[in-house]
C-alpha positions in Angstrom: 71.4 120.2 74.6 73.9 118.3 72.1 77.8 118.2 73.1 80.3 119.2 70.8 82.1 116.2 69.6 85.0 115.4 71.5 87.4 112.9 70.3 88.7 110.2 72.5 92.4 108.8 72.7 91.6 105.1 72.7 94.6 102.5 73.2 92.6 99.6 73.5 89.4 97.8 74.5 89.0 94.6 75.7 87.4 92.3 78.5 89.3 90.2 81.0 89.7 90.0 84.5 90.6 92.8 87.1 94.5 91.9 87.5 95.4 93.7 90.9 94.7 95.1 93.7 91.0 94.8 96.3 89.5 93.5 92.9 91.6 91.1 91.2 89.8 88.4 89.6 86.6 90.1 89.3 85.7 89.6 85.3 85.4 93.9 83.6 85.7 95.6 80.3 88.8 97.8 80.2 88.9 100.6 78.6 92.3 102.0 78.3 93.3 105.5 77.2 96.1 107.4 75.5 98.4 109.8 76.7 99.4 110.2 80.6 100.9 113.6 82.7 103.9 111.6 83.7 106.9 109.4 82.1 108.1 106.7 84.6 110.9 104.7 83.1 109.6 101.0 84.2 106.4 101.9 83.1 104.6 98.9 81.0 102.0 100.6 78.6 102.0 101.5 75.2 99.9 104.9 76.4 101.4 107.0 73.5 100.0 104.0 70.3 96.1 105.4 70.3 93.8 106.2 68.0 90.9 109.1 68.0 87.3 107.7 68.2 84.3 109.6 68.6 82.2 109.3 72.2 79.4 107.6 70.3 82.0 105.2 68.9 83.6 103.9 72.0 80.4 103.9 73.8 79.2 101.2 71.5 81.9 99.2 71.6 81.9 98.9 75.0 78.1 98.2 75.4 79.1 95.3 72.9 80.1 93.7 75.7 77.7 91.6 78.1 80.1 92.3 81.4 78.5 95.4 83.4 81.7 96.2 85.0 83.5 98.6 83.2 87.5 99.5 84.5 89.3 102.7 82.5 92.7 102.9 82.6 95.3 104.6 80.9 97.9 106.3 80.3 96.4 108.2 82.7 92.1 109.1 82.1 92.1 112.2 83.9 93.5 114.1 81.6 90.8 113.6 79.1 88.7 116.6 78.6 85.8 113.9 77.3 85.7 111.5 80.5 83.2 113.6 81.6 80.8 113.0 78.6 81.4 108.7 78.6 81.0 108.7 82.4 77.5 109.8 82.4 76.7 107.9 79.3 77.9 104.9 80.8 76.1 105.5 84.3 73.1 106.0 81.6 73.7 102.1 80.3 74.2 101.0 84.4 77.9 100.2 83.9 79.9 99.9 87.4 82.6 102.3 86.7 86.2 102.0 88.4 88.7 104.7 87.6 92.5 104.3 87.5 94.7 107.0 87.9 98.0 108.4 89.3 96.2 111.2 91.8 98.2 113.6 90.8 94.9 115.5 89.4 91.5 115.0 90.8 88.6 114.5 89.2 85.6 117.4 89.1 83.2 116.4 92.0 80.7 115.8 89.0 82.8 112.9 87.4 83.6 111.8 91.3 80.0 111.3 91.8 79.8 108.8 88.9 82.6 106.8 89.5 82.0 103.7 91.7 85.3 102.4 92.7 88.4 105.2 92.3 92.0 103.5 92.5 94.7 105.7 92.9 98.5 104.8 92.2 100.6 107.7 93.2 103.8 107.5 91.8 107.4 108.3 94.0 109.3 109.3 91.3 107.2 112.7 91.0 106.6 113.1 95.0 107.2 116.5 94.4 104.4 117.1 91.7 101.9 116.0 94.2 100.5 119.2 95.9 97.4 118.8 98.1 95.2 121.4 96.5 95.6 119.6 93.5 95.9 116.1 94.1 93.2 113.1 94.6 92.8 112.9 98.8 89.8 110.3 99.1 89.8 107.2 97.0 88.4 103.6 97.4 92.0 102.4 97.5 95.3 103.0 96.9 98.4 101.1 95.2 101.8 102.2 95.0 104.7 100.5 93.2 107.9 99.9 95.2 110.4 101.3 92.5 113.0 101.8 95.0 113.1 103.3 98.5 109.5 104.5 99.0 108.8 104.1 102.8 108.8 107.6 103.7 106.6 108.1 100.4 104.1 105.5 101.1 103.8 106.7 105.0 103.1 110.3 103.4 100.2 108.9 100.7 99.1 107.2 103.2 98.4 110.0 105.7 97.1 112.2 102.4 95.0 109.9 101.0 92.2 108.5 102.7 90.9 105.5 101.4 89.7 101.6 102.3 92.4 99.6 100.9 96.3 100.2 100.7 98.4 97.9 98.5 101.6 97.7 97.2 103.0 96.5 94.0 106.8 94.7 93.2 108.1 96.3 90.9 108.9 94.7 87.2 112.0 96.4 85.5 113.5 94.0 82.8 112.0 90.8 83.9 113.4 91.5 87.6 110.4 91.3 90.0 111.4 93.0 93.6 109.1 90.7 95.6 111.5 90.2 98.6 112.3 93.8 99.4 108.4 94.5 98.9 107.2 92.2 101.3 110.0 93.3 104.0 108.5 96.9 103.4 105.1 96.2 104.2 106.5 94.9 107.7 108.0 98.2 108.3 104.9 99.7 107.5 102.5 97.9 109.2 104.5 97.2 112.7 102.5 98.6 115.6 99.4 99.4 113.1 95.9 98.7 113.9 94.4 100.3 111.1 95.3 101.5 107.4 97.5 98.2 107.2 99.1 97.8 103.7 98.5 94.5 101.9 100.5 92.7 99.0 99.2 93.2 95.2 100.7 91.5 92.8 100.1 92.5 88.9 98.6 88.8 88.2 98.2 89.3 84.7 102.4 89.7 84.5 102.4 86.4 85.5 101.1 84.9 81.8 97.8 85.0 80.5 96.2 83.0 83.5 93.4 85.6 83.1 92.5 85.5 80.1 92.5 81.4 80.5 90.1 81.5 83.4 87.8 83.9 80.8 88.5 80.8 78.2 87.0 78.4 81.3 84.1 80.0 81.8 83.3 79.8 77.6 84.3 76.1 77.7 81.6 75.8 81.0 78.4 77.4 80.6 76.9 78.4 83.7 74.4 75.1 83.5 77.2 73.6 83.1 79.0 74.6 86.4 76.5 73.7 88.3 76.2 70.4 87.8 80.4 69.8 88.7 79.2 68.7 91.9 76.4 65.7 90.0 79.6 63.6 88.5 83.3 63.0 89.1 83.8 63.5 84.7 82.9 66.9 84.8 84.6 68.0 87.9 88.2 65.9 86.4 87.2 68.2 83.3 86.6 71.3 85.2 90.2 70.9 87.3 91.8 69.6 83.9 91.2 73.6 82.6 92.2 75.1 85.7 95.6 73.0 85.7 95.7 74.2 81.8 95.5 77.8 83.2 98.3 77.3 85.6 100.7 75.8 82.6 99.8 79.1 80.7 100.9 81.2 83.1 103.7 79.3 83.9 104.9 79.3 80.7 104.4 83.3 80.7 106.2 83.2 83.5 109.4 81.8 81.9 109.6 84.2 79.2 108.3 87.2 81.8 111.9 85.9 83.6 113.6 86.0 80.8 115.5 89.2 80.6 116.9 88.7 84.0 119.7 86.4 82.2 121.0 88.9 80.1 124.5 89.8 80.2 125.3 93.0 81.8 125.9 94.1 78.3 123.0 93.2 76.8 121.0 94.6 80.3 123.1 98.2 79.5 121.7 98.6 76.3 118.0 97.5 77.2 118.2 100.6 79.9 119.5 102.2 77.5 116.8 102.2 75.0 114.3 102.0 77.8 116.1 105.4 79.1 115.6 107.0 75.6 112.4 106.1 75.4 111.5 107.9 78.5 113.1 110.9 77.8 111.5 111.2 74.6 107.8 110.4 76.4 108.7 113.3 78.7 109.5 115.8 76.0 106.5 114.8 74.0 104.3 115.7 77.2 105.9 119.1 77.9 105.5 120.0 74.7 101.4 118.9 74.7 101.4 121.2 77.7 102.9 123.7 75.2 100.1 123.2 73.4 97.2 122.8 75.7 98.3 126.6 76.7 99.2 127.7 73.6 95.4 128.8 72.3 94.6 131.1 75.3 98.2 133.0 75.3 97.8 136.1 73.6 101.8 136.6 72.7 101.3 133.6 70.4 100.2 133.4 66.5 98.6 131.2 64.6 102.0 130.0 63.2 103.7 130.2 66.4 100.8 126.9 67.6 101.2 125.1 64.2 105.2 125.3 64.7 104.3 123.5 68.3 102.1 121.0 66.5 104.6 120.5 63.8 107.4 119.8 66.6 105.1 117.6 68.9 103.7 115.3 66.0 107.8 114.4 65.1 108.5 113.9 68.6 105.8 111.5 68.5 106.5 109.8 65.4 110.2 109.3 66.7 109.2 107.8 70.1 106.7 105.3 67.9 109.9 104.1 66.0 112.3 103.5 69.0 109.5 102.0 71.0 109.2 99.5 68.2 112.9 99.1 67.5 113.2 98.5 71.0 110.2 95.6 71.3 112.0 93.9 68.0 115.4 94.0 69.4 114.1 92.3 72.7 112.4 89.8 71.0 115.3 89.1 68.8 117.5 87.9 72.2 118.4 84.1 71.5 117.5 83.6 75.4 113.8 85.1 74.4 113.3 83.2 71.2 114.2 80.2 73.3 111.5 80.8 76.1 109.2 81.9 72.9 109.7 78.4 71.2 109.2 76.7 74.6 105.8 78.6 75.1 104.6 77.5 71.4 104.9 74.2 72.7 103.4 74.1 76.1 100.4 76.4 74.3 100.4 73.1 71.7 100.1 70.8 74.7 97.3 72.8 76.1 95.2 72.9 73.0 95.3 69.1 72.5 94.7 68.8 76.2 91.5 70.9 76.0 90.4 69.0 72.9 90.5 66.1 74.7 88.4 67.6 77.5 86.0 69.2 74.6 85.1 65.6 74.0 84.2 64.8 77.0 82.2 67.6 78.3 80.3 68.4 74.8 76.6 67.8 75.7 76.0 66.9 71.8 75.7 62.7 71.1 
């Protein structure tokens, strides 16, 4: 029997490698989605910029990809009445299929049964929210981001959650990466524990664009040609000359990721600031899809009543889209940040004639 069509908030899709947590480094498609049940101010995605594809369409252009794994992300992908419907067409082309989500809302046992590898990120700032008849309880791991005192929170997922792995994440807010008082938490947590120990994750993909130039490696090598790194000192010089190449990227990501700790506390007032709008304007968007969601089945509402709600929700939208983007351009426009930029132009330049150079040497063509 044929589905109804169901359209699909896509934000992007695109294949790197797995960037935290149990498996970081392990090469996937990502598939990340639209829209998410909760607003938290550091967060780093532009969940709310998606288009609407069909399932058939984002089914194909994930199977346009030659990696089996398969992560989806969001936003938050449990919200998405058509998961359902791409999880068993994807189990249908034998992807591997990880799931990331905030646990606030578990998935139907049917999608459960489909996922391979569930990683849940509950988040402190909505404790509350997080009610156990509701809420994801088994998962293959869990990660939670240390955004400010969350010991008591992290003991309590802990004991609510069962799951193989525990991690926790610094948190990024403006460039500002609270390593230090993660790792002294994860002592706390772990003194006097034998079991469900929590381990360090860091987001490696924050720290440039060292995945994506590992996924450049692996083009430059061919597999045939990987092997053969331990037949002749050339190609293993060549081999370690791109990995070195990879570090200088993400160094130089790092720099500009640092950036915005130098601001003055002027400047780091109004970046809250906007940040702070931003949020609020996220949160009123999703009350007022919740508005909506409900709006169909209430009997006390008329058909102009729900197009008033649309009407109200689509402006709300269109106004977070603007300050989001005002906010990126007035970032980038910082003299400190167009300084780092210009430096990463030219360590990028380096790079490029440095991998040239190794091009000639490895290229099996006289």
């Amino acid at each position: 029997m044929k589905r109804d069509a169901v359209g699909i908030q896509v934000v992007e899709i695109f294949e790197s490698l797995q960037g935290e947590g149990y498996n970081t480094g392990m090469p996937a498609v990502f598939l990340r989605l639209g829209g998410c049940n909760l607003a938290c101010p550091w967060c780093d995605t532009a969940h709310d910029s998606f288009v609407t594809l069909e399932e058939d369409e984002v089914v194909e252009r994930v199977a346009a990809f030659a990696c089996k794994a398969l992560i989806i992300t969001g936003g938050e992908p449990l919200i998405h009445a058509g998961l359902g419907g791409l999880l068993e067409r994807f189990k249908l082309l034998s992807r591997w299929i990880g799931v990331e989500t905030n646990g606030l809302v578990a998935p139907p046992e049917p999608w459960r049964r489909r996922i391979d590898y569930l990683a849940v990120s509950p988040k402190a700032l909505y404790a509350a929210l997080y009610d156990d008849e509701r809420m994801v309880r088994q998962a293959d791991e869990v990660r939670i981001v240390v955004d400010g005192d969350v010991q008591a929170f992290c003991e309590n997922m802990r004991d609510r959650i069962e799951a193989a792995h525990y991690f926790l994440s610094p948190c990024d807010r403006a460039g500002e990466i609270n390593v230090a008082d993660t790792v002294r938490l994860l002592g706390r947590l772990n003194r006097g524990r034998r079991s469900k120990k929590w381990l360090l994750s860091f987001q490696t993909h924050k720290l440039g664009v060292f995945a994506d130039g590992m996924c450049c490696i692996n083009r430059l090598f061919p597999i045939y040609w990987r092997r053969t790194l331990n037949k002749g000192v050339i190609m293993r010089a060549a081999y370690w000359t791109c990995v070195m190449a990879g570090c200088l990227i993400g160094a130089a990501g790092l720099l500009v990721a640092q950036d915005l700790s130098k601001l003055t506390e002027a400047q780091r007032k109004q970046l809250n600031d906007w940040m702070a709008e931003r949020a609020e304007r996220m949160i009123a968007a999703h009350r007022l899809e919740g508005e909506l969601n409900r709006a169909p089945n209430d009997p006390a509402n008329t058909s102009p009543e729900i197009e008033a709600l649309r009407k109200r929700y689509q402006e709300l939208q269109n106004e977070m889209s603007r300050v989001q983007a005002d906010l990126h351009k007035k970032v980038m426009a910082l003299p400190a940040m167009q300084e780092k930029r210009a430096k990463l132009e030219q360590e990028r330049q380096q790079i490029k004639e440095l991998s040239d150079k190794v091009k000639v040497v490895t290229d099996p063509t006289p």
